[in-house]
Kinemage of the C-alpha trace (Angstrom):
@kinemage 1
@onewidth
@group {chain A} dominant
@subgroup {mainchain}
@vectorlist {calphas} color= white
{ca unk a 1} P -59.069 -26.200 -43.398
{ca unk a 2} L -56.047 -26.754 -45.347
{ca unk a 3} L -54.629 -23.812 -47.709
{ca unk a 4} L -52.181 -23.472 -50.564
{ca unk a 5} L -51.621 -20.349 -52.627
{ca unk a 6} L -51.894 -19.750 -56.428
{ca unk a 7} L -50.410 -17.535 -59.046
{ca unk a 8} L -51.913 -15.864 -61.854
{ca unk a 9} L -55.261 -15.046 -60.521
{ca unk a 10} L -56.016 -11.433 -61.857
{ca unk a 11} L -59.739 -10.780 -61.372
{ca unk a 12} L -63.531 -12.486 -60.408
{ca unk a 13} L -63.164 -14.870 -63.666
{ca unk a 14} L -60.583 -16.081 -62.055
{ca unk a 15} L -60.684 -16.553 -58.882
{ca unk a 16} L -64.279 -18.350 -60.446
{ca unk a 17} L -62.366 -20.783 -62.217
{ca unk a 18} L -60.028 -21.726 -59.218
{ca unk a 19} L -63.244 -22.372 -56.999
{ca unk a 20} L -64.855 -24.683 -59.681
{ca unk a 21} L -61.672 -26.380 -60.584
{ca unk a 22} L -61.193 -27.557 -57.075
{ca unk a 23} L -64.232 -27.990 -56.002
{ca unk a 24} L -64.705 -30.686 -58.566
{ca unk a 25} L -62.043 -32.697 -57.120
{ca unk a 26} L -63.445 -35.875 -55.629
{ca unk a 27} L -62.963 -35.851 -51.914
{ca unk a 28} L -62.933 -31.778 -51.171
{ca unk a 29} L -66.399 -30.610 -49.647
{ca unk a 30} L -65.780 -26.853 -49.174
{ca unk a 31} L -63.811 -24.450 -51.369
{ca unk a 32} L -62.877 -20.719 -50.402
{ca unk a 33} L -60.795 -18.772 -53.054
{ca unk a 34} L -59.505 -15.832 -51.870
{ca unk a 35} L -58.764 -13.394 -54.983
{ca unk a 36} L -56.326 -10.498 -53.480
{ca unk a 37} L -53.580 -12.822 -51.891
{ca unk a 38} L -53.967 -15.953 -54.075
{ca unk a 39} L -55.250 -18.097 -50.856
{ca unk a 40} L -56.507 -21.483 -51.647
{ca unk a 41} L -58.300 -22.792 -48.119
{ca unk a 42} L -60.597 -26.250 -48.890
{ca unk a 43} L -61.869 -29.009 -46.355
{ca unk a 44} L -61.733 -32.602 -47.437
{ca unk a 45} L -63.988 -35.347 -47.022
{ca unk a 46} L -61.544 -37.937 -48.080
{ca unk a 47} L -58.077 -37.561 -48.573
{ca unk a 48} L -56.870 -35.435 -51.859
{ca unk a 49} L -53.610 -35.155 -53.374
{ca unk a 50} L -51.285 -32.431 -53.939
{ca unk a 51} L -50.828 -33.346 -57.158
{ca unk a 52} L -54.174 -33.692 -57.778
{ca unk a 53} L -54.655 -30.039 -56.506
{ca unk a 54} L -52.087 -28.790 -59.039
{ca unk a 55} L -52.922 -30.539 -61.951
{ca unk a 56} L -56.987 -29.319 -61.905
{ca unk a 57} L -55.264 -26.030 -61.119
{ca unk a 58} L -52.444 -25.924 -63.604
{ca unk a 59} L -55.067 -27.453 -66.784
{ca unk a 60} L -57.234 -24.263 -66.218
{ca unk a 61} L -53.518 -21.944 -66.573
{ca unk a 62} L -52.806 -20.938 -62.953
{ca unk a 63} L -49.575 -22.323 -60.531
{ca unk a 64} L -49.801 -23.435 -57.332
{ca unk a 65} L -47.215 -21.879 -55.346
{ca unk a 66} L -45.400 -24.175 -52.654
């Protein structure tokens, strides 16, 4: 699985957003959103961008963090 950590995440509503907002990316099968340290972990089924990750994540208001 591959991981990447975002900001702004405060509570269940978020952490609900995240998960949809990536797992609507063409290409990622599974999505795990881990609310209390921000951690991003996702399996692809085709290769997906990192810009691709931080745009669907930065057009619902959260930052991906390195």
């Amino acid at each position: 699985m591959k991981e990447l950590i975002v900001t702004g995440m405060h509570c269940p509503k978020c952490q609900a957003a995240v998960h949809k907002a990536i797992s609507s990316i063409e290409g990622i099968q599974h999505c795990e959103v881990d609310l209390a340290n921000g951690l991003v972990r996702y399996e692809e089924t085709a290769p997906v961008t990192a810009q691709s990750l931080r745009d669907a994540i930065e057009a619902i208001g959260f930052e991906v963090k390195a």
